[in-house]
C-alpha positions as CSV (number, residue, x, y, z in Angstrom):
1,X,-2.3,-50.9,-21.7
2,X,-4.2,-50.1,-18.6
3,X,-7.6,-50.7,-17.8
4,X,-9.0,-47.5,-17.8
5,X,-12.9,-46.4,-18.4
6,X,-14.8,-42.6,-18.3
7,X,-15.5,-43.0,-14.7
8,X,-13.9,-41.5,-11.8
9,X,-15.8,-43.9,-9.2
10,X,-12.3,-45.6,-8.7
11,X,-11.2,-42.5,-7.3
12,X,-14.2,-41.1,-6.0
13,X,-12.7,-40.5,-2.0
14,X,-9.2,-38.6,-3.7
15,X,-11.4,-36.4,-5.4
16,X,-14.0,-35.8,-2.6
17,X,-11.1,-34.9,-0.6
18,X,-8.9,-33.0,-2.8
19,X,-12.5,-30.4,-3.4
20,X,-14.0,-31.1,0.7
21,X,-11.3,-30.2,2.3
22,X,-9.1,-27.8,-0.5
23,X,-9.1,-24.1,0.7
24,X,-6.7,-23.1,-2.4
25,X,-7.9,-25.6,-5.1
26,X,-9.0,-23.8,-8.8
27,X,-12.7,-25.2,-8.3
28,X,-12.7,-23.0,-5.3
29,X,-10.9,-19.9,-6.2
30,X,-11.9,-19.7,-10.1
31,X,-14.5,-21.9,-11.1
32,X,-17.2,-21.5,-8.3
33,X,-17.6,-18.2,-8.5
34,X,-17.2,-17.7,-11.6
35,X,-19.6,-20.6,-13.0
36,X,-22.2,-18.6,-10.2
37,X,-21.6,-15.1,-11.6
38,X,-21.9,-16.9,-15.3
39,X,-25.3,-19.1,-14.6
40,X,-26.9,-16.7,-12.2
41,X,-29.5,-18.9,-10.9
42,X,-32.6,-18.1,-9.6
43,X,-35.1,-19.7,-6.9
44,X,-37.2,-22.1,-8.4
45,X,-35.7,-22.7,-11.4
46,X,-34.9,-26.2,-12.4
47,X,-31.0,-26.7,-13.0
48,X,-29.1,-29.8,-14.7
49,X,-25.7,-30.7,-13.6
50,X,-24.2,-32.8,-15.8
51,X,-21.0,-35.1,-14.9
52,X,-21.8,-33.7,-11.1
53,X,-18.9,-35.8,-9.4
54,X,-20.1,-35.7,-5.9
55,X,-21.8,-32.4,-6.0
56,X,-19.5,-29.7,-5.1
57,X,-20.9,-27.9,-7.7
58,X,-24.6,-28.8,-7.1
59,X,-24.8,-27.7,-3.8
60,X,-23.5,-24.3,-4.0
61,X,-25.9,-24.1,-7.2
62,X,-28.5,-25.4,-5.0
63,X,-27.9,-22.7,-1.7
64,X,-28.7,-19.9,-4.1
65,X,-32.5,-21.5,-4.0
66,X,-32.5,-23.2,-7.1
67,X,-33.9,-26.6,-7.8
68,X,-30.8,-29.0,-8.7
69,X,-30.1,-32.4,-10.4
70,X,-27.0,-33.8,-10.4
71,X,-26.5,-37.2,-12.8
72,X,-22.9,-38.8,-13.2
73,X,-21.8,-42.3,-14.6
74,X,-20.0,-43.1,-11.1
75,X,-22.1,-44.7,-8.5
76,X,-19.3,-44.0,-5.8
77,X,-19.5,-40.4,-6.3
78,X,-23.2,-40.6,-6.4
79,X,-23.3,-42.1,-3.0
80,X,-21.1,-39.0,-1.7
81,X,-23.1,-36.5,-3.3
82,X,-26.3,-37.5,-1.4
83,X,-24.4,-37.9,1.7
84,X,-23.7,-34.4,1.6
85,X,-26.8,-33.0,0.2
86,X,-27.7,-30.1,1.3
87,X,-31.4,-30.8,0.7
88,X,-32.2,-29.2,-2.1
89,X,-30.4,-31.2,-4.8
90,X,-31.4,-34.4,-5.8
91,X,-28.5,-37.4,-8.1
92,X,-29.1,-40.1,-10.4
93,X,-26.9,-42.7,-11.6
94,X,-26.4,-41.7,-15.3
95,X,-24.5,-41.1,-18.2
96,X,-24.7,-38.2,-20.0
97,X,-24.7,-39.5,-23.2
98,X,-27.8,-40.6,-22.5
99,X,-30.0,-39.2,-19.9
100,X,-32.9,-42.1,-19.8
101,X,-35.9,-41.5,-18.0
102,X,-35.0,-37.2,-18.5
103,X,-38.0,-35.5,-19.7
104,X,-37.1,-33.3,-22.7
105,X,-37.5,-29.7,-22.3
106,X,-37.9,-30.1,-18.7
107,X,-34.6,-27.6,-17.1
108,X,-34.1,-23.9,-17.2
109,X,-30.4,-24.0,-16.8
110,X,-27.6,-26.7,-16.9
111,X,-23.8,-26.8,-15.3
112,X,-20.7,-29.5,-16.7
113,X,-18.0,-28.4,-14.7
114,X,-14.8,-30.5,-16.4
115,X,-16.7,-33.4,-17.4
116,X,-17.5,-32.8,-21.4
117,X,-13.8,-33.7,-22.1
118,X,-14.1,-37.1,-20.1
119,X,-16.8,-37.7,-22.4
120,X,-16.5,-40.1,-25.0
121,X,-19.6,-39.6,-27.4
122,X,-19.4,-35.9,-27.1
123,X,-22.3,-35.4,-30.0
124,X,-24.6,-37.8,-27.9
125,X,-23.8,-36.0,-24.6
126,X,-24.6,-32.6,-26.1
127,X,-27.7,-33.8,-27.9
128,X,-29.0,-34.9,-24.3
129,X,-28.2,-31.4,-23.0
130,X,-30.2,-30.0,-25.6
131,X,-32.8,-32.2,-25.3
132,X,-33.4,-31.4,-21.8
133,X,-33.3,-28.3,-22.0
134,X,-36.2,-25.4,-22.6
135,X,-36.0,-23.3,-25.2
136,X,-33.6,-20.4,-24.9
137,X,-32.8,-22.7,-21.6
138,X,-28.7,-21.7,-20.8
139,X,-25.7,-23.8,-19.9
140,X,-22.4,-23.2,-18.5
141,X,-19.7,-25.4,-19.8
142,X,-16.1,-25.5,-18.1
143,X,-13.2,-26.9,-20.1
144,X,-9.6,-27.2,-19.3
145,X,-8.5,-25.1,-22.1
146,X,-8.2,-26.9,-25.5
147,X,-6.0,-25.0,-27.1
148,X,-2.9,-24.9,-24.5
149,X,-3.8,-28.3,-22.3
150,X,-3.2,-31.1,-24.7
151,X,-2.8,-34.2,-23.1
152,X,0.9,-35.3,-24.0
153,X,1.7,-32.5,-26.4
154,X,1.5,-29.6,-24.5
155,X,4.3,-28.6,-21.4
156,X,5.7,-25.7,-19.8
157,X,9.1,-24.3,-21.8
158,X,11.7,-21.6,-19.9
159,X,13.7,-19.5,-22.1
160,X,16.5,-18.7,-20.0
161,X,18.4,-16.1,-22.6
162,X,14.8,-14.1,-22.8
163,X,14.0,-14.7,-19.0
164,X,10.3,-15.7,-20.7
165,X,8.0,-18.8,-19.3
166,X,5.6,-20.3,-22.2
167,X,3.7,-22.8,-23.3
168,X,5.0,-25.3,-25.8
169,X,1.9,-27.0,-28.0
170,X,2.9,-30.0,-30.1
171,X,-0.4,-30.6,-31.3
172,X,-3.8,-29.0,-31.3
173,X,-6.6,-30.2,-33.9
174,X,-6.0,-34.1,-33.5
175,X,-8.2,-35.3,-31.4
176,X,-6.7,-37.3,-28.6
177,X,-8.1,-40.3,-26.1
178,X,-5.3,-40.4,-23.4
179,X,-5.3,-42.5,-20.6
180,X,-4.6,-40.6,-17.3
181,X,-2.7,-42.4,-14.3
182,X,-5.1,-40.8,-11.3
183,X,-2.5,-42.5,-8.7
184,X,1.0,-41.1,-10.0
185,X,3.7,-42.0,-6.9
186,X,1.8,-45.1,-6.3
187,X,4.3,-48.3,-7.2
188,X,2.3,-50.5,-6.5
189,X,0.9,-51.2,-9.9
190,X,-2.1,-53.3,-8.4
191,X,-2.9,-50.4,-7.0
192,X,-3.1,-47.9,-9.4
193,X,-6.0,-46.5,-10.7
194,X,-6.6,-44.8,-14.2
195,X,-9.3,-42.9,-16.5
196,X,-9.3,-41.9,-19.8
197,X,-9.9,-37.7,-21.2
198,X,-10.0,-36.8,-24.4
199,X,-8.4,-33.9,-26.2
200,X,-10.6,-32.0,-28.6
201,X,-10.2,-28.7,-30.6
202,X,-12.6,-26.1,-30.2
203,X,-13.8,-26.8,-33.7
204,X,-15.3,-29.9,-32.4
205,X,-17.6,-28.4,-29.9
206,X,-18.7,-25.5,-31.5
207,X,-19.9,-28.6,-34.6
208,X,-21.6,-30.3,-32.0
209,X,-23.2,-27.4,-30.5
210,X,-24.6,-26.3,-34.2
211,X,-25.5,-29.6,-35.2
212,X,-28.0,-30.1,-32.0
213,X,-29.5,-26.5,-31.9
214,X,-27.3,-25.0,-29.2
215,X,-25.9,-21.3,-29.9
216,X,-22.4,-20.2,-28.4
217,X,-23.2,-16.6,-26.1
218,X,-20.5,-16.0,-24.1
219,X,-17.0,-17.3,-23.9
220,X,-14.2,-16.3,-21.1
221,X,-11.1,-17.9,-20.4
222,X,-10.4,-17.8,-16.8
223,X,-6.2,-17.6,-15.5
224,X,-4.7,-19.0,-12.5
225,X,-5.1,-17.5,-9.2
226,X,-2.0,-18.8,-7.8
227,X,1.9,-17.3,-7.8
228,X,5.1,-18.6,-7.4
229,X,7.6,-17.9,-4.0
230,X,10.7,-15.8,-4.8
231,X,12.6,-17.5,-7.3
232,X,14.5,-15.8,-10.2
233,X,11.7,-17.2,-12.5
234,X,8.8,-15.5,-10.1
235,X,8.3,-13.0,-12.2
236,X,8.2,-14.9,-15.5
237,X,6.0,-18.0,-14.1
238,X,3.4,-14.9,-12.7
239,X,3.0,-13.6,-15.9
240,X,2.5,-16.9,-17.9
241,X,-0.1,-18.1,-15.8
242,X,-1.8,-14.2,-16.2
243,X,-1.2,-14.7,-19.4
244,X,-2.1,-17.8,-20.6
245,X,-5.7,-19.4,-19.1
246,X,-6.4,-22.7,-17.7
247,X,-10.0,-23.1,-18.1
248,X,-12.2,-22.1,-21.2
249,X,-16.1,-21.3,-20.4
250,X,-18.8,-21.4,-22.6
251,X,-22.3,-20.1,-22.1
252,X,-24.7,-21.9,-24.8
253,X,-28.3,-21.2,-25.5
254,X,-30.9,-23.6,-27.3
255,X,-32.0,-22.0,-30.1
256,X,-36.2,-22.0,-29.5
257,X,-38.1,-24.9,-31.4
């Protein structure tokens, strides 16, 4: 088994590359504007992001005049988050199963942008959110869809007779930890570089949400924005990924206490 932790600090430049300098990447094209249009921040309000990475989020949270906070469990992505600050963000080393030093009630508005399902204690990471956050304070959660992206039981099918492109799901409500090889094409097995996600039905986070106060408002489910070249399977591969979403969104609100 490879040693393999929560953290993406091990790959901290790959991923500050793939979303610095990506003009077609699905944090660009879907979930940016759609986490904005969802959170609708406002100047002067105080606004948690939770599993940061190295800000791309933060920042264009932050240009819209809100106050921002980014915390994440890797100190290399950290370190690249304040070098790009855009000054009105601020990032601490943490984890977000427990936010230490965090005064409760204290942020109007909280972001996790694909970081809930690297997560390992998810009930301790959403009872910090809640915690933080002022009553009937919002937050925006982005998931890679549960119920079609399961780690090793989930894939791409063609039917060639029916000419139709689906998605084939082996398993949904086991919950999976699955190590994830971050440096796939690299031989070199000294160099290779791994983290660990874990699968969860939705089940799972709408318990967690209930057991720490948190009320589900909005959910969306937000499709790829890419299509294929000409092919004979454009057409089918076009409407699967119109069909069936990437990314599941949840807007939750702390129920007033």
């Amino acid at each position: 088994m490879p040693k393999s932790s929560t953290s993406w600090g091990k790959v901290a430049g790959w991923y500050n590359r793939l979303l610095e300098e990506g003009q077609d990447t699905y944090q660009e094209k879907i979930i940016k504007p759609n986490l904005l249009r969802l959170l609708n921040p406002g100047p002067r309000q105080e606004i948690l992001d939770l599993g940061c990475g190295q800000g791309y989020f933060a920042r264009a949270v932050a240009q819209t005049g809100a106050k921002v906070l980014g915390v994440d469990l890797a100190g290399e992505l950290i370190r690249l988050a304040k070098a790009q600050a855009g000054g009105n963000e601020n990032y601490l080393v943490l984890s977000a199963e427990k936010l230490s030093g965090l005064a409760g009630k204290r942020f109007d508005k909280a972001v996790c942008v694909l970081a809930l399902q690297n997560i390992k204690n998810l009930s301790a990471a959403v009872g910090e959110l809640a915690r933080v956050l002022k009553p009937a304070g919002r937050a925006v959660l982005v998931l890679n869809h549960p119920a079609f992206r399961v780690p090793t039981a989930s894939a791409w099918g063609f039917d060639p007779q029916a000419q139709v492109q689906y998605r084939r799901v082996e398993k949904y409500l086991s919950e999976i930890t699955q190590t994830v090889d971050m440096t796939q094409g690299v031989k070199d097995p000294k160099k290779k570089k791994f983290t660990v996600s874990f699968h969860r039905p939705l089940q799972a986070y709408f318990k967690a949400f209930y057991k720490h106060g948190l009320a589900v408002a909005r959910l969306e489910e937000w499709v790829s924005h890419k299509t294929s070249d000409r092919g004979p399977r454009k057409a089918a591969e076009d409407l699967a990924r119109r069909e069936i979403p990437l990314f599941l969104a949840l807007e939750v609100e702390k129920l007033k206490n």
